[in-house]
N, C-alpha and C positions, 0 to 999 in steps of 0.2 A: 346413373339414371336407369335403375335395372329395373320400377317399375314402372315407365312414365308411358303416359295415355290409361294406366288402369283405375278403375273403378275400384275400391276399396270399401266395404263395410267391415266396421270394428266395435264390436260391443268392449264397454269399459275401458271408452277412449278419454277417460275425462282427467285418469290421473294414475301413478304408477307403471306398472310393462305398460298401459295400453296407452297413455302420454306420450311415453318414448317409443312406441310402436308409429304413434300418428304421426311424431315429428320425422322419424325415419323414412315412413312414407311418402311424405310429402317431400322429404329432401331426394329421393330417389324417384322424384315424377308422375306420383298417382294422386291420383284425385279423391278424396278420403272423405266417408260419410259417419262418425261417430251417433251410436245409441248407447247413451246411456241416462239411466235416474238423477245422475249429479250434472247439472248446466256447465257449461263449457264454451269458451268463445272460440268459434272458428272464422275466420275473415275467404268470402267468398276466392273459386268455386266450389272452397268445401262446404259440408254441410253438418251440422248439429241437431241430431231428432231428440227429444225426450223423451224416453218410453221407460217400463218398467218389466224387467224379463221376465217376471211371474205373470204377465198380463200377454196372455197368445194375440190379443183383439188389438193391444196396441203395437207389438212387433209387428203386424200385419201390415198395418198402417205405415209402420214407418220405412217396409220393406215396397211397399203401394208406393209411396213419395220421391224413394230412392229412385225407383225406375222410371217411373214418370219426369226428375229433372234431370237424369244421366242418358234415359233410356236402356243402359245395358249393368248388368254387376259383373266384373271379373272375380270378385274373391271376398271371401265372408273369412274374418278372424274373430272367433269368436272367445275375446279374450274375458270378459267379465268374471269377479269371483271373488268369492268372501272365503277367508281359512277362518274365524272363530264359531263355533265356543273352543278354545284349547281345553277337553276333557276327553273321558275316556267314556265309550258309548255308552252305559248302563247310568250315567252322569247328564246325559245328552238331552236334554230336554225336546217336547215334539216338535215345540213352535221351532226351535233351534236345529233341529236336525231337517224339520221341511225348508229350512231358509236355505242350507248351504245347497239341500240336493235340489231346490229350484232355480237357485242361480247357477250353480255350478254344471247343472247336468241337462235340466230343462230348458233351461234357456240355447241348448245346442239345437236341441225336441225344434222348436220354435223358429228359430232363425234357417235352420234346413227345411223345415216346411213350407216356411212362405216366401225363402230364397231359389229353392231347387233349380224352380225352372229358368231363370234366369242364370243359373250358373250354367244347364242345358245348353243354352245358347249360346255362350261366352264359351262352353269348354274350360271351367272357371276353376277354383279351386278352394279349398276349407281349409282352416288352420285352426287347433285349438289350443287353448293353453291349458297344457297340465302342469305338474308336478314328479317331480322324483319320488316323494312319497306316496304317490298312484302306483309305482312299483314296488319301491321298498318299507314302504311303512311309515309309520310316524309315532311312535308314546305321547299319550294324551293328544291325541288328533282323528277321534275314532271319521265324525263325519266329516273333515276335509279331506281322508284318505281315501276314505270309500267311493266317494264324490269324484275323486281324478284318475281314482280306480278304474271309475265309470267311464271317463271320457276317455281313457287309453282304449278300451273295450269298444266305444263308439268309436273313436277315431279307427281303427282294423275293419270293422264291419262296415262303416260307410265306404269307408277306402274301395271295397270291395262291391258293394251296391252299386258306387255311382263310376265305378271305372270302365264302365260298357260306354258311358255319355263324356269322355276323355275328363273327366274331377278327378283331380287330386284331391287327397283329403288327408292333411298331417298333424302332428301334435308338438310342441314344443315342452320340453320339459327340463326348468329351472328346479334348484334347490334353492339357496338361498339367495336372495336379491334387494335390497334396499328399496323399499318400498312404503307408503303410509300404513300398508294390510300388515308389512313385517313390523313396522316399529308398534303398531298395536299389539302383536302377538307379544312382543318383547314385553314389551308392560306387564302381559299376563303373565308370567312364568313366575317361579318362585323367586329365581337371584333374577332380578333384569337387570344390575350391574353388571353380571359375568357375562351375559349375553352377547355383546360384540365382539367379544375373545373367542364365544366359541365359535359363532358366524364365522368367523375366520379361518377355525381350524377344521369346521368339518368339512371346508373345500380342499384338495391336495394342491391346489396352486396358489393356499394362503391366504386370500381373501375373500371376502363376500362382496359380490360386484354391485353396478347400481344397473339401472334397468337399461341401459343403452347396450348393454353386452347380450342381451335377449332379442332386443325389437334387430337386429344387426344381424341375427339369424333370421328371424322371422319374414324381414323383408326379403333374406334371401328366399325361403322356401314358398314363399309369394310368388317370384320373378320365375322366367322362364330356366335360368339357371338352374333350378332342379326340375326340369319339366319329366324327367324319371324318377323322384323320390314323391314314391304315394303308400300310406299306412305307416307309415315310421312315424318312432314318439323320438325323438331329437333333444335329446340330453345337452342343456347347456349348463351343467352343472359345477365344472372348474373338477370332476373328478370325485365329486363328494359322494359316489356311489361307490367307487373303488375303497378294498383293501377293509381294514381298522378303523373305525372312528374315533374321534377323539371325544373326548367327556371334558367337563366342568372341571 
């Protein structure tokens, strides 16, 4: 019960990391308030906002609701995120490239705006999710790299903003994860036969995990348990950074 009595808000709790994010929450004692575009059933005292993170007017709102039936926020995870088009930037369409960097990047913009001050009060903390590819790269992934690029860049500067008002502010960063957003990407590739082969091999510990081996960190860097890790981007990656990669 490493987070129980905390207040949780979690963008892109509806399905994928931020599914297995909620469930973990909730099994370690916090009280969990998901935003996101896809409906979702939460059975009280959680809560379920619909909003859409390109609309600042309704994260407002739905950051207004939170505090008004909790009264307090401990920790904003701001997990929401689209990884397609799988192309290469000059490929990238506008509508397409402003979709990934407003959910991916602005929706951080938004949720720290009209969270801040309650995080103030709480002594609260941020969590974002990124990507390995925010560090390393990606072929054919010009705007979901750039995009987590961004949020490793925000997660260091916030880190450092709000650490005067005791915020933590971290980053979790998965490579590959079994998710609905990866078995999309799969689809898009050239072989998506070979695909699950190679998921497997570009981790050094063999496999591509499913999302509870994410939210299992996440919850930790939520809880008091890291009350000393602030700016860190948190590789849950099984090693897929490390060494050689493996090919098709």
């Amino acid at each position: 019960m490493i987070l129980k009595n905390k207040i949780i808000v979690i963008t892109g709790g509806a399905a994928g990391i931020g599914e297995a994010c909620v469930q973990a929450y909730i099994r370690e004692g916090a009280t969990v308030a998901v935003i996101d575009k896809t409906p979702a059933t939460l059975s009280a005292p959680h809560l379920f906002l619909l909003a859409d993170l390109n609309e600042g007017s309704a994260i407002q709102q739905a950051i207004t609701t939170i505090r008004q039936t909790y009264g307090r926020i401990d920790a904003i995870h701001n997990n929401a995120g689209i990884a397609s088009p799988s192309k290469p930037l000059h490929e990238t369409g506008e509508a397409e490239w402003e979709q990934v960097m407003n959910v991916n990047v602005r929706g951080i913009y938004y949720t720290t705006r009209y969270g801040i001050e309650a995080l103030k009060a709480s002594r609260g903390c941020i969590l974002n999710t990124s990507s390995m590819v925010g560090e390393i790269g990606q072929e054919n992934h010009a705007a979901y790299a750039g995009s987590k690029g961004a949020v490793n860049a925000l997660t260091k500067a916030m880190a450092l903003d709000y650490a005067k008002d005791g915020i933590r502010v971290n980053a979790v960063a998965p490579a590959g994860v079994w998710t609905p957003m990866l078995r999309q990407w799969r689809l898009e590739q050239p072989n998506p036969g070979h695909i699950e082969q190679y998921l497997n091999n570009i981790h050094a510990l063999g496999y591509c995990p499913e999302a509870s081996v994410i939210a299992d960190v996440c919850a930790f860097l939520l809880s008091d348990n890291a009350r000393f890790i602030t700016g860190a981007i948190m590789p849950v990656s099984g090693g897929a950074e490390l060494g050689y990669k493996h090919s098709l």
